[in-house]
C-alpha positions in Angstrom: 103.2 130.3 100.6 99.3 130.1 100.7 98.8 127.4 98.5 99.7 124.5 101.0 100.7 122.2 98.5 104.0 120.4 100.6 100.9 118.5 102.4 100.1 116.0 99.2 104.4 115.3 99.8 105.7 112.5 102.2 110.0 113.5 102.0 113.2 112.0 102.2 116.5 113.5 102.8 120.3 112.8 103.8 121.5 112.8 107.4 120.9 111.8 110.5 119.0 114.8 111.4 115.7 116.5 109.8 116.7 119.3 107.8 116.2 122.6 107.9 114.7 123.4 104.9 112.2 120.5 105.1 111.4 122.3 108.9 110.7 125.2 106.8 109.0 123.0 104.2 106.9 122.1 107.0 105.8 125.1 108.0 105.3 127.3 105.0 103.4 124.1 102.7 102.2 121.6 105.4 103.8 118.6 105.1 102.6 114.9 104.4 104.8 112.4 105.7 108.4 111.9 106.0 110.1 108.4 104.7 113.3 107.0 106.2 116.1 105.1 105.1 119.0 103.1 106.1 121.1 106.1 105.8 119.0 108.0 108.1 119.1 105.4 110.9 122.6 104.6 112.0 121.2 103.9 115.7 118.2 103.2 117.7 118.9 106.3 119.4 118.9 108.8 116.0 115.8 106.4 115.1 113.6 107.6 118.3 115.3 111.4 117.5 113.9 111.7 114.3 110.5 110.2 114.8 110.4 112.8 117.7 111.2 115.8 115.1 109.0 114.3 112.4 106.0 114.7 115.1 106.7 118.5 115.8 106.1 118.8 111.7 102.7 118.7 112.3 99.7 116.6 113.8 99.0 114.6 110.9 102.5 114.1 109.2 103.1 110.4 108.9 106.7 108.8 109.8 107.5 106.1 106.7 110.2 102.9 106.5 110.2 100.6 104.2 110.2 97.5 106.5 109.6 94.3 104.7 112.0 91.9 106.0 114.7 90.7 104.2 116.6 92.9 102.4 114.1 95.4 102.6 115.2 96.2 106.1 116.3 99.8 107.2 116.7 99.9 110.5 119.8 99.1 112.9 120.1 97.0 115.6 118.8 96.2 118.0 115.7 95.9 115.6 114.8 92.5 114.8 115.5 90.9 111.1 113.0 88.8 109.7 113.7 86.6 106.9 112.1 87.9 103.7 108.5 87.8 102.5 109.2 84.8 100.5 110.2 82.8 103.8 107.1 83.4 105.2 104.7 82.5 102.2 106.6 79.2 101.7 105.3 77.9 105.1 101.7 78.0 103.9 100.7 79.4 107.4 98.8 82.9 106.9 99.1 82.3 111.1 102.9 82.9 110.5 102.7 85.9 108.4 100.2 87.5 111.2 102.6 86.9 114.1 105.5 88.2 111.8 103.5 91.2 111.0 102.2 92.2 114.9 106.4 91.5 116.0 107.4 94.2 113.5 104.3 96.5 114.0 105.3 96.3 117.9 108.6 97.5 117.0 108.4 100.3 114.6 105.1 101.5 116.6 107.7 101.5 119.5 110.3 103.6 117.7 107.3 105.9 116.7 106.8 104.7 113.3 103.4 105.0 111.5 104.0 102.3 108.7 106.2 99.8 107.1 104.6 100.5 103.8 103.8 96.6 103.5 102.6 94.1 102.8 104.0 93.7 99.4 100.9 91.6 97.7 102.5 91.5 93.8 102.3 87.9 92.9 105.6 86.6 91.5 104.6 85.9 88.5 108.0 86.2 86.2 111.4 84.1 87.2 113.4 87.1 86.2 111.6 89.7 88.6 114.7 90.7 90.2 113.6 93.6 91.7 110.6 92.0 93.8 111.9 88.5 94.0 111.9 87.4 97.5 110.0 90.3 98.8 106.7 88.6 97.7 104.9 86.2 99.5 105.2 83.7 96.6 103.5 82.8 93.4 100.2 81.6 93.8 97.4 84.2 94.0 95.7 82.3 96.8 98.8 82.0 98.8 99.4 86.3 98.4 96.5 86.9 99.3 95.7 84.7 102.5 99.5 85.7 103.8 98.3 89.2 103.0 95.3 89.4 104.7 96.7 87.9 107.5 99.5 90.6 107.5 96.9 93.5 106.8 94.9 92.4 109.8 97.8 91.8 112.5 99.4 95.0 111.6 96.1 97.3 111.8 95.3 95.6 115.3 98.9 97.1 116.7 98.0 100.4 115.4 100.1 100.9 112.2 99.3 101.7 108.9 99.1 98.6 106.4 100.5 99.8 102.9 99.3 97.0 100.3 101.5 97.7 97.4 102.8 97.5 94.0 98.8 98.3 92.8 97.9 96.6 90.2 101.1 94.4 90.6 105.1 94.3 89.8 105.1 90.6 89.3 104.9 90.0 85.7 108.1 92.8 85.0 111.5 91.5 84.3 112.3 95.9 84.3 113.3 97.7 87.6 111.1 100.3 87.6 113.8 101.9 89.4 115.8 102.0 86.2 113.3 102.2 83.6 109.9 101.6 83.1 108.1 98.7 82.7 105.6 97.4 80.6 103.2 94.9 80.7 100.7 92.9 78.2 98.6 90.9 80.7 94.9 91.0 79.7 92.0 91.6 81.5 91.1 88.9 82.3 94.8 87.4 83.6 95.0 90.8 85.6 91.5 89.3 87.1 92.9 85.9 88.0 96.4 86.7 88.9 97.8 90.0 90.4 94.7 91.8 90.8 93.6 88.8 93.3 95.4 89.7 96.1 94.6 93.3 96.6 90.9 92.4 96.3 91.3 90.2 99.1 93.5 93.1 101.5 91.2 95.7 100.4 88.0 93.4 101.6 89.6 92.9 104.6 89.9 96.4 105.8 93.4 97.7 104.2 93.6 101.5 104.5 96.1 102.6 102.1 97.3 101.2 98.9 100.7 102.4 97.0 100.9 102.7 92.8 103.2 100.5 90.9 105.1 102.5 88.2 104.4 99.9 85.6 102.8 100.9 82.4 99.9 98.1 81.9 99.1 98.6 78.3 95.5 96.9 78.8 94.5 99.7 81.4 96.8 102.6 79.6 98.3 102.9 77.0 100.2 105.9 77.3 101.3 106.5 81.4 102.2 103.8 84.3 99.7 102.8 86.8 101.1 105.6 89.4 100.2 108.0 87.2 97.3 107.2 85.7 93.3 108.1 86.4 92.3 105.0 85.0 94.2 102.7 87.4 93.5 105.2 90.0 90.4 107.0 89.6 89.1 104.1 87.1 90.0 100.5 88.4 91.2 101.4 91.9 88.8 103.9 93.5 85.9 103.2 91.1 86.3 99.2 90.0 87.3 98.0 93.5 85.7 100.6 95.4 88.8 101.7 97.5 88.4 105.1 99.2 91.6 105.2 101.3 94.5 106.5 100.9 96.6 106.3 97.4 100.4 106.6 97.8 103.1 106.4 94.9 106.0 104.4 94.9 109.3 106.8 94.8 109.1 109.7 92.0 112.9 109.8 91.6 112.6 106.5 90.0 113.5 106.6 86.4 110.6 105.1 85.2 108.7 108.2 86.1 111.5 110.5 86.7 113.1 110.0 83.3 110.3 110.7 80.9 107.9 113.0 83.0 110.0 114.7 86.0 109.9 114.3 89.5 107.8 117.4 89.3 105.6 116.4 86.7 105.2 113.1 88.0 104.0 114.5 90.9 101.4 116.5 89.0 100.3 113.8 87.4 99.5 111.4 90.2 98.0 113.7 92.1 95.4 114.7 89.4 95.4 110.8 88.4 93.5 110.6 92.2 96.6 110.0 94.2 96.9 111.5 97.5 100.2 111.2 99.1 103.5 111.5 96.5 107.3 110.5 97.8 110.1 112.1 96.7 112.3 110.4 98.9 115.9 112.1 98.1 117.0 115.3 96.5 116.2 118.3 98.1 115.8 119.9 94.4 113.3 117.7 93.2 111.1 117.9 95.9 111.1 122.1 96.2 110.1 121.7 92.2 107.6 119.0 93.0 106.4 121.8 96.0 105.7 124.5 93.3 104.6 122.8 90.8 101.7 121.1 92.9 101.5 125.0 94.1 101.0 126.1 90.5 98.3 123.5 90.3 96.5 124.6 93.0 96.8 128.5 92.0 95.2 127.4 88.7 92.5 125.8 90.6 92.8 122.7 88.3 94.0 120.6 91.7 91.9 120.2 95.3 94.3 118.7 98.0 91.3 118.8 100.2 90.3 115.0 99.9 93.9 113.8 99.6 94.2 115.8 103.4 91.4 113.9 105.0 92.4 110.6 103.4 95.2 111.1 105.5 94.0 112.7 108.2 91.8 109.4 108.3 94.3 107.0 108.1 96.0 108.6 111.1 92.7 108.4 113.2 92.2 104.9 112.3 95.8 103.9 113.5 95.5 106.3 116.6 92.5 103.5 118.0 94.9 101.3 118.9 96.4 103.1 122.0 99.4 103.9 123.7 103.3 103.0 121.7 104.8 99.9 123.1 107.8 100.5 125.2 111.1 100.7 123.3 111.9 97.3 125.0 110.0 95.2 122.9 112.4 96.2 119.7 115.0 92.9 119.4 113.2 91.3 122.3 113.9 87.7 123.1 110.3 86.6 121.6 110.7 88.5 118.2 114.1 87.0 117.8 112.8 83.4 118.2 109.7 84.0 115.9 112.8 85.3 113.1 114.5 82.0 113.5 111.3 80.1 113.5 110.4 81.5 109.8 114.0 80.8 108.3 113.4 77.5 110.2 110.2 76.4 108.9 111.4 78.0 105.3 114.5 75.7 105.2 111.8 72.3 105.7 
């Protein structure tokens, strides 16, 4: 395969082990990243296994977990659980957030981890919003974004990659995208006051990558969700705000993208939208049709994964400048615990 095109993928799969055809995967397409899950990691010890194997992909591949705290958590013991987002932002103290953020940047840098694909920076802007609930930081723009910065800025020091998502914000949506998609009637100028406010403040403060909601805002497109969309990437993102790092999507099996447009042609789509690194985090099937029809794109010469690569390739350098991986014995260490109790602590006040 000469086209290349598994390197615009970051993959999922079942098992405890990498499998063989995403080896192959590997080798015949490049690859882009690999994301893990709970049903991945049953141990500390598979953990550190597969982060080994991920690396022998290939120089650049990056090694994924959603690690938000709460019950966004993935990872077995002895790694330490930290209360949830909203825990956190109801202290107040962006000082809290920052020493959350370097504990659980120790740890997954530790296990060989590139990035907790955090902070989540959508501003919870509906009481129904099931699906983000206590993974945001809290309500308030202000408070997002200064808990957010804060985050951003502790995790990049410890050398992992900060992941400010759900771009241009999952707030406002009483849908799960994972179920179907959203849609949203904000304005302009509410976008500008509200969710847009705390991704302007990460992205100011040095944040490197930024992931695509897939909500469909109706006053930036009418027809497609933000993920797949070259006016909220091309347009408001990278033009608008200026952002020139690295674009990933939320997960393409999701049926708001899935359902009407394919994991395949969602794929497609984000990628010409000015995406540069697209997760199928699952079925094997949908990412070797996602594989050849980004390889069909790139035959046709309508696609150039070429900027997506060093977008990549630069957010790996950047996290590199930090230095050696902490020593495994910092994950569940006596000080991490303490600082997990302190949040539910000060939460509970």
């Amino acid at each position: 395969m000469t086209s290349r095109s598994g390197r615009a993928l970051a993959v999922g799969f079942e098992g405890a082990r990498i499998p063989d055809d995403v080896v192959a995967l590997a080798e015949d397409a490049g690859l882009g990243g690999v994301v893990l899950f709970a049903r991945n990691c049953p141990s500390l010890e598979v953990v550190l296994a597969l982060t080994a194997a991920a690396r022998k992909l290939g120089p650049d591949v990056l090694v994924l977990v959603d690690h938000e705290g709460g019950r966004v958590h993935r990872l077995p013991a002895p790694f330490t659980r930290f209360p949830p987002p909203a825990a956190v932002g109801r202290s107040g103290d962006p000082q809290l957030a920052a020493a959350v953020a370097r504990a659980m940047a120790r740890e997954l840098r530790a296990a060989g981890l590139d990035s907790g694909l955090g902070p989540v920076l959508d501003c919870l802007l509906d009481p129904a919003n099931t699906v983000i609930g206590d993974r945001a930081f809290g309500t308030a723009p202000d408070v997002v974004a200064a808990c957010g910065v804060a985050f951003v800025e502790a995790v990049l020091s410890e050398g992992l990659l900060p992941v400010a998502k759900h771009f241009p914000g999952h707030g406002r949506t009483s849908v799960d995208s994972h179920t179907a998609l959203p849609d949203v009637d904000a304005t302009i100028d509410e976008l500008g006051r509200w969710d847009l406010v705390p991704f302007r403040a990460a992205l100011g403060a040095g944040c490197p990558a930024v992931m695509v909601a897939h909500v469909r805002y109706r006053v930036l497109d009418r027809a497609l969700p933000a993920s797949l969309s070259s006016e909220v990437i091309g347009g408001l993102l990278r033009r608008r705000l200026g952002f020139s790092g690295l674009v990933l999507s939320d997960d393409l099996e999701m049926a708001a993208v899935a359902g009407p447009w394919g994991v395949a042609g969602a794929a497609r789509r984000f990628l010409a939208a000015g995406g540069d690194l697209a997760l199928v985090c699952q079925s094997a099937e949908a990412r070797n049709e996602a594989v050849a029809a980004i390889g069909r794109e790139l035959d046709r010469g309508v696609l150039d994964l070429a900027p997506a690569v060093e977008r990549r390739q630069a957010a790996r350098r950047l996290i590199a400048t930090a230095g050696p991986r902490p020593d495994v014995s910092v994950i569940g260490c006596a000080e991490h615990r303490a600082l997990a109790e302190e949040v539910a602590r000060r939460a509970a006040e």
